[in-house]
Wavefront OBJ file of the C-alpha trace (Angstrom):
o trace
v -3.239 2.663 16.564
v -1.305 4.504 19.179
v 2.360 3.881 19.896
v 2.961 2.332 23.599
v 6.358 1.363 23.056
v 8.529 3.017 25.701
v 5.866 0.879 28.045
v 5.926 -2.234 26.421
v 9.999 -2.044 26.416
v 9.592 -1.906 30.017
v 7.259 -4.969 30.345
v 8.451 -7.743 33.139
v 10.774 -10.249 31.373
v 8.265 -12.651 33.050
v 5.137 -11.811 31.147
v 7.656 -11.861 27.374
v 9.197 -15.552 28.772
v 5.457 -16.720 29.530
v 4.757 -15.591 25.815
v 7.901 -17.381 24.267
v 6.711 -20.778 26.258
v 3.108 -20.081 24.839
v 4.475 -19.816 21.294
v 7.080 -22.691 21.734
v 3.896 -24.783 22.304
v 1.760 -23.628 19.393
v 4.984 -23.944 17.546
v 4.811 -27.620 17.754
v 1.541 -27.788 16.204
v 1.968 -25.729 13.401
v 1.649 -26.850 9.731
v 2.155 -26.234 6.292
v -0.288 -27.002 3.771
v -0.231 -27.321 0.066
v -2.497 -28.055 -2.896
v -1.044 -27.296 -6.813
v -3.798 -27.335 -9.218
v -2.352 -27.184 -12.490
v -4.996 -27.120 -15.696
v -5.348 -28.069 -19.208
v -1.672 -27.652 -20.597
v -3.057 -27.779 -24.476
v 0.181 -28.695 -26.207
v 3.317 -30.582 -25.763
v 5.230 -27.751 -24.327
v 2.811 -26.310 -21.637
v 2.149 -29.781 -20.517
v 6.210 -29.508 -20.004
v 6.197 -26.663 -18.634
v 3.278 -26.954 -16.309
v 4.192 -30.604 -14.942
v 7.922 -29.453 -14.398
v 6.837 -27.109 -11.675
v 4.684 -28.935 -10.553
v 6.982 -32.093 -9.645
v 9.337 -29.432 -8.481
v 6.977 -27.521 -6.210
v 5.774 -31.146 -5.087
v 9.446 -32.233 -3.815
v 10.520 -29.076 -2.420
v 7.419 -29.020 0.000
v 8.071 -32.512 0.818
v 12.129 -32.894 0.982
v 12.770 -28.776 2.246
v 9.961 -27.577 3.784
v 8.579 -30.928 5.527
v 5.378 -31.282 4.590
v 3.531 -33.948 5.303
v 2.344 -36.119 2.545
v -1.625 -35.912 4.225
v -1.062 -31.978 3.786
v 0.171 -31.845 0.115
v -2.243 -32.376 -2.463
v -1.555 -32.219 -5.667
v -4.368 -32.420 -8.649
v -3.477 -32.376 -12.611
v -5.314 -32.887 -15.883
v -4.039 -36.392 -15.773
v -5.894 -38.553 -13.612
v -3.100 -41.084 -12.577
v -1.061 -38.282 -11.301
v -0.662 -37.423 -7.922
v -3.618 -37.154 -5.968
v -6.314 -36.869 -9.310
v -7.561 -34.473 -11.984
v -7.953 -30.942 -11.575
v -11.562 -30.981 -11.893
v -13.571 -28.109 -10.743
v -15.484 -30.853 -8.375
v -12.046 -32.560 -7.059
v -10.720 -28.953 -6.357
v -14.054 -27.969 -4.266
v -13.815 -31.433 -2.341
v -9.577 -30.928 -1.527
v -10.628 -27.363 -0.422
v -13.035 -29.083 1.691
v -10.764 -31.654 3.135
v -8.136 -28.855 3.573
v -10.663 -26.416 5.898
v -11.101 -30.080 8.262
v -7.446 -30.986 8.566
v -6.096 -27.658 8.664
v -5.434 -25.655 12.449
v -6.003 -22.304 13.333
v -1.906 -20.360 12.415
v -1.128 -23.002 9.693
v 0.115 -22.017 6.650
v -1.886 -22.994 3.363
v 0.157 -22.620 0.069
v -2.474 -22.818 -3.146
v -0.764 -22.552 -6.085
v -3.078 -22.230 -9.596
v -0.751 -23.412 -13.103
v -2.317 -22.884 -16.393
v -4.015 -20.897 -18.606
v -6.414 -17.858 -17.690
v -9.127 -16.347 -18.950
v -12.157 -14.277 -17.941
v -12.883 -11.278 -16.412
v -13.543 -9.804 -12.509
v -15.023 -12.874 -10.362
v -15.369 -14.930 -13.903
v -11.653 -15.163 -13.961
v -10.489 -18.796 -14.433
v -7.858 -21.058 -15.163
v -8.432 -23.754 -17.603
v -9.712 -27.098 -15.863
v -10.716 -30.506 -17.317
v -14.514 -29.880 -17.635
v -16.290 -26.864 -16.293
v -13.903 -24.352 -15.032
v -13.564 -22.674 -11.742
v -14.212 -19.211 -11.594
v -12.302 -16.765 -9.165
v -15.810 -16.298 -6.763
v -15.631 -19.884 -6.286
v -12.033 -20.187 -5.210
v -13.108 -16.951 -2.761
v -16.035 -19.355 -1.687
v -13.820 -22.448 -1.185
v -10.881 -20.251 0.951
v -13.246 -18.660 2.755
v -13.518 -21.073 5.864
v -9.728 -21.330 6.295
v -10.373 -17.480 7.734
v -8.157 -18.570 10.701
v -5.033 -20.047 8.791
v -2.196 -17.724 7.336
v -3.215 -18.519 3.348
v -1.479 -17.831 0.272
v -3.347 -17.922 -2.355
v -0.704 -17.589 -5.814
v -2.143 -18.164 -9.638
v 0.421 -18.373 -11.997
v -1.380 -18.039 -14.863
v -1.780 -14.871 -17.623
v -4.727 -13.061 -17.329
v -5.026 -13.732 -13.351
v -5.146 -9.868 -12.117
v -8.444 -9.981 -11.242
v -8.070 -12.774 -8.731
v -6.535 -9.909 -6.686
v -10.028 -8.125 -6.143
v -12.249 -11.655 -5.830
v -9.774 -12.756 -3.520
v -8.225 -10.268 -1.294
v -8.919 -10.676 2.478
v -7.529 -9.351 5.833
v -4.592 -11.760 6.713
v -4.246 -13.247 3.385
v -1.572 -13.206 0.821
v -2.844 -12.948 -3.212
v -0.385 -12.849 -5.544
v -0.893 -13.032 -9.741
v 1.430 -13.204 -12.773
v -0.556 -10.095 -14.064
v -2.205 -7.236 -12.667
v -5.236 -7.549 -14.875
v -7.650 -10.031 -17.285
v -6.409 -7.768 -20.292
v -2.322 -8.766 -19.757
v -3.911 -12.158 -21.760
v -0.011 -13.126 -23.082
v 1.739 -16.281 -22.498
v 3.211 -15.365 -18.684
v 7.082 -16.419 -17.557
v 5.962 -15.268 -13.854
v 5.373 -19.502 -13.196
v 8.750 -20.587 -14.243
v 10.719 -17.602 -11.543
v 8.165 -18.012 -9.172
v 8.795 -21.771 -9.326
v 12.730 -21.427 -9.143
v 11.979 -18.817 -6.654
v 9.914 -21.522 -3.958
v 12.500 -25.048 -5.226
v 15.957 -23.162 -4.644
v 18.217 -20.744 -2.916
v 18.083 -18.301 -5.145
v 15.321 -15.732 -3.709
v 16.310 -16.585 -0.092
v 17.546 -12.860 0.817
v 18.898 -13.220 4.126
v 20.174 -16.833 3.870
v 18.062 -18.135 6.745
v 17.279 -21.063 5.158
v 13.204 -19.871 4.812
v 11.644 -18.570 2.024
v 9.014 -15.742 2.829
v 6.650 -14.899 0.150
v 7.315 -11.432 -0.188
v 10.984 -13.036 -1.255
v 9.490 -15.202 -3.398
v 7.141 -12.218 -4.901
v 10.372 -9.812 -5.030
v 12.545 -12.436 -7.113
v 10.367 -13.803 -9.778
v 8.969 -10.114 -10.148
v 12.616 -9.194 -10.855
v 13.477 -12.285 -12.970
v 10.424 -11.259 -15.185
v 11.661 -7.982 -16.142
v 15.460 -9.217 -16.128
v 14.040 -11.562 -18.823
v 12.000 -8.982 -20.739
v 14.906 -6.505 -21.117
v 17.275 -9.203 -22.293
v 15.409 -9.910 -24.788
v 14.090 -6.204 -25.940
v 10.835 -6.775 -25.152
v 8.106 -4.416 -23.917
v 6.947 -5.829 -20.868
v 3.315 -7.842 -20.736
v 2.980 -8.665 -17.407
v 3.084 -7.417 -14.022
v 2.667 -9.620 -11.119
v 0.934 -8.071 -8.322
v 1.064 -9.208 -4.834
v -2.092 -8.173 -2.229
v -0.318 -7.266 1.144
v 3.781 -6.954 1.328
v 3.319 -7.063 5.211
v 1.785 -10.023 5.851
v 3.714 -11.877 2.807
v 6.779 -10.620 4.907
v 5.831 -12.852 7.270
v 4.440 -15.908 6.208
v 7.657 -18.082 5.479
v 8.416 -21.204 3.905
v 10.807 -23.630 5.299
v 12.216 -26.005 8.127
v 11.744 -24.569 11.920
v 15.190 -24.845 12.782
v 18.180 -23.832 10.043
v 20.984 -23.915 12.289
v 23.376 -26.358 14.257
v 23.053 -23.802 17.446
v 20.289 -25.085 19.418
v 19.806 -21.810 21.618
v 19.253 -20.302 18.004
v 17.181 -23.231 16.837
v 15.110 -22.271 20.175
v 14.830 -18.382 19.465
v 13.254 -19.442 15.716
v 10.891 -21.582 16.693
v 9.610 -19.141 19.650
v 9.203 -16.565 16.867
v 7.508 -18.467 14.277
v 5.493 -19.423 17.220
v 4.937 -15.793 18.298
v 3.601 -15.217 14.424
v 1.505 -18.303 14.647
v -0.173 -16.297 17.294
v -0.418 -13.066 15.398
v -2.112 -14.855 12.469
v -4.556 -16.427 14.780
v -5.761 -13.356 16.511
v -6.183 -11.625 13.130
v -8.671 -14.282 13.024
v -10.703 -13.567 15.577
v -10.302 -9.544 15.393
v -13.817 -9.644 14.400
v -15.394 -10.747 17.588
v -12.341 -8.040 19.730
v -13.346 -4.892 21.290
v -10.407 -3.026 18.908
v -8.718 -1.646 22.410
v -8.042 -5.274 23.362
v -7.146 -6.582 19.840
v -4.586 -3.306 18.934
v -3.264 -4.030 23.117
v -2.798 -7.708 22.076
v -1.463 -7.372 18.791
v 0.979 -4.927 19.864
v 2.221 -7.019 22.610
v 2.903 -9.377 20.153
v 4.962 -7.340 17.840
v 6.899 -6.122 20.252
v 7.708 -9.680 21.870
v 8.505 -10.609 17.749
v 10.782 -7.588 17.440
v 12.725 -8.490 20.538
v 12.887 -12.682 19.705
v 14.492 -10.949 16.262
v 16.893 -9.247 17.785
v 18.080 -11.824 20.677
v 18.206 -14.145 17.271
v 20.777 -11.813 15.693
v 22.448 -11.173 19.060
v 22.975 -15.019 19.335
v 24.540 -15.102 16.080
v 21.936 -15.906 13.830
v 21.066 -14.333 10.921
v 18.108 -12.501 11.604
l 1 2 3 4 5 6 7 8 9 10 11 12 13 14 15 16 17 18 19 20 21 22 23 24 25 26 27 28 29 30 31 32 33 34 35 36 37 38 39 40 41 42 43 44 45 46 47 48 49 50 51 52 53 54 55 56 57 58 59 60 61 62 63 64 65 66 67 68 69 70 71 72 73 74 75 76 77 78 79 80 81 82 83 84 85 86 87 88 89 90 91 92 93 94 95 96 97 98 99 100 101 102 103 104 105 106 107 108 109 110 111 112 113 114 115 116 117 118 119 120 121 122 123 124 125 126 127 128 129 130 131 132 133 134 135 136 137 138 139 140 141 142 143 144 145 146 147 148 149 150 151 152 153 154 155 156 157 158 159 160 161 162 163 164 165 166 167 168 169 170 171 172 173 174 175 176 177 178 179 180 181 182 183 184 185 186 187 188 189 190 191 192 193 194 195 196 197 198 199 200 201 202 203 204 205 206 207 208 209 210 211 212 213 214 215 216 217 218 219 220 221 222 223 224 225 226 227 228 229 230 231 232 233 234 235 236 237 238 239 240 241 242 243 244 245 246 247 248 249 250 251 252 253 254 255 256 257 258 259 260 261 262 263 264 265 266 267 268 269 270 271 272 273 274 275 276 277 278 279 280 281 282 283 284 285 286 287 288 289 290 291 292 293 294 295 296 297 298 299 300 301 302 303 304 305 306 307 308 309 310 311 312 313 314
């Protein structure tokens, strides 16, 4: 793509104020959706393990990041829990509720917890009943094509997810970078402290982006591994840094200042946008998608910077 910078920069302030109002109304209608599937546990401890993140996960998405209870769905190998069992039908029919309720720029969190097996697009993670292989979760995400998704199994022996998953736009990230790395992962318990805490939140601006999230419990892995003198059996991998740059977690606003407030919300608004003509890139001529996209960025990198200029922190 060629650089047009020096003539963006000089763009009227009108056309970049008309973009801010455009994204301060899209902004409004953005979402956050999230479904936790978390499989057969198989002994006392993993059922620990696994239902402690996922009652953390749970409250953090309702009490930090507001989301709405009719966008979190939670399914688990018990069937009074949450929403019902994690049953390769009930996770096809939530994935199909999801695609109806959810708007083109909203974010969709999945997060798989469990035990994996398999190999390529036969990778799975252990479910009550027939198990779901990786080409069916690709089948199932496929229609949210115009939502920013993120798309995070937890489980060992998930690498291969990367490959059957891996689209333009969307985030993939595993607790291994292959079917072989078969050992009992600790990539779901950082990961987990990673999304329900302060810890991974680099820049203190009270959202969580995934490449954060990636970054810490990546870290916390090896920190863990070295403590211990262990030779390291897993390596999460995640799909595209850029995009999981972007894609935060969180509240809108994070500050008291409401001309910062203002700036945020213009910006996430301004990504909203970016997300939702990757969507449609497809059916562009490319000179009128890279001329779009572009404007975009720029607007993006200068909402940034009057952010920072204002005082906040990025």
């Amino acid at each position: 793509m060629r650089c047009r910078l020096p003539l963006l920069r000089a763009a009227p302030l009108a056309l970049l104020g008309a973009l801010a109002l455009l994204g301060a109304t899209r902004a409004q209608a953005q979402r956050t959706h999230v479904m936790v599937v978390a499989g057969l546990s198989g002994d006392a401890v993993y059922k620990t393990r696994f239902g402690s993140a996922v009652a953390a996960v749970r409250a953090t998405a309702t009490n930090r990041w507001g989301v709405a209870e009719a966008d979190l769905v939670v399914l688990t190998e018990d069937s009074a829990a949450y929403n019902g069992r994690s049953t390769r039908e009930n996770i096809g029919a939530a994935f199909v509720a999801l695609g109806k309720r959810a708007q083109a720029g909203d974010v969709v969190l999945v997060l798989l917890v469990g035990h994996g097996s398999g190999e390529g697009a036969s990778s799975k993670v252990n479910l009550p009943g027939p198990d779901a292989t990786a080409a069916e979760y690709a089948a199932w995400i496929a229609p949210l094509s115009k939502q920013q998704v993120v798309f995070v199994n937890t489980a060992a022996g998930s690498g291969d997810f990367v490959e059957a998953l891996s689209a333009p736009g969307r985030v993939v990230v595993t607790a291994t970078r292959s079917a072989v790395e078969k050992n009992d992962a600790e990539f779901l318990q950082h990961f987990t402290r990673a999304l329900t805490t302060d810890d991974a939140d680099v820049n203190k601006d009270g959202r969580l982006s995934v490449l954060e999230a990636f970054r810490f419990a990546r870290a916390e892995v090896i920190k863990s591994y070295e403590a211990s003198n262990r030779m390291l059996t897993e390596h999460a991998v995640l799909s595209d840094s850029v995009t999981a740059g972007r894609v935060a977690f969180g509240r809108t606003a994070t500050t008291a200042d409401p001309r910062i407030a203002a700036l945020i919300a213009e910006r996430q608004a301004l990504e909203s946008q970016v997300a939702a003509l990757r969507a449609r890139k497809s059916g562009m001529e490319s000179a009128a998608y890279e001329a779009e996209l572009e404007t975009l960025l720029i607007a993006i990198a200068e909402k940034t910077a009057a952010i920072k200029a204002a005082g906040g922190s990025r």
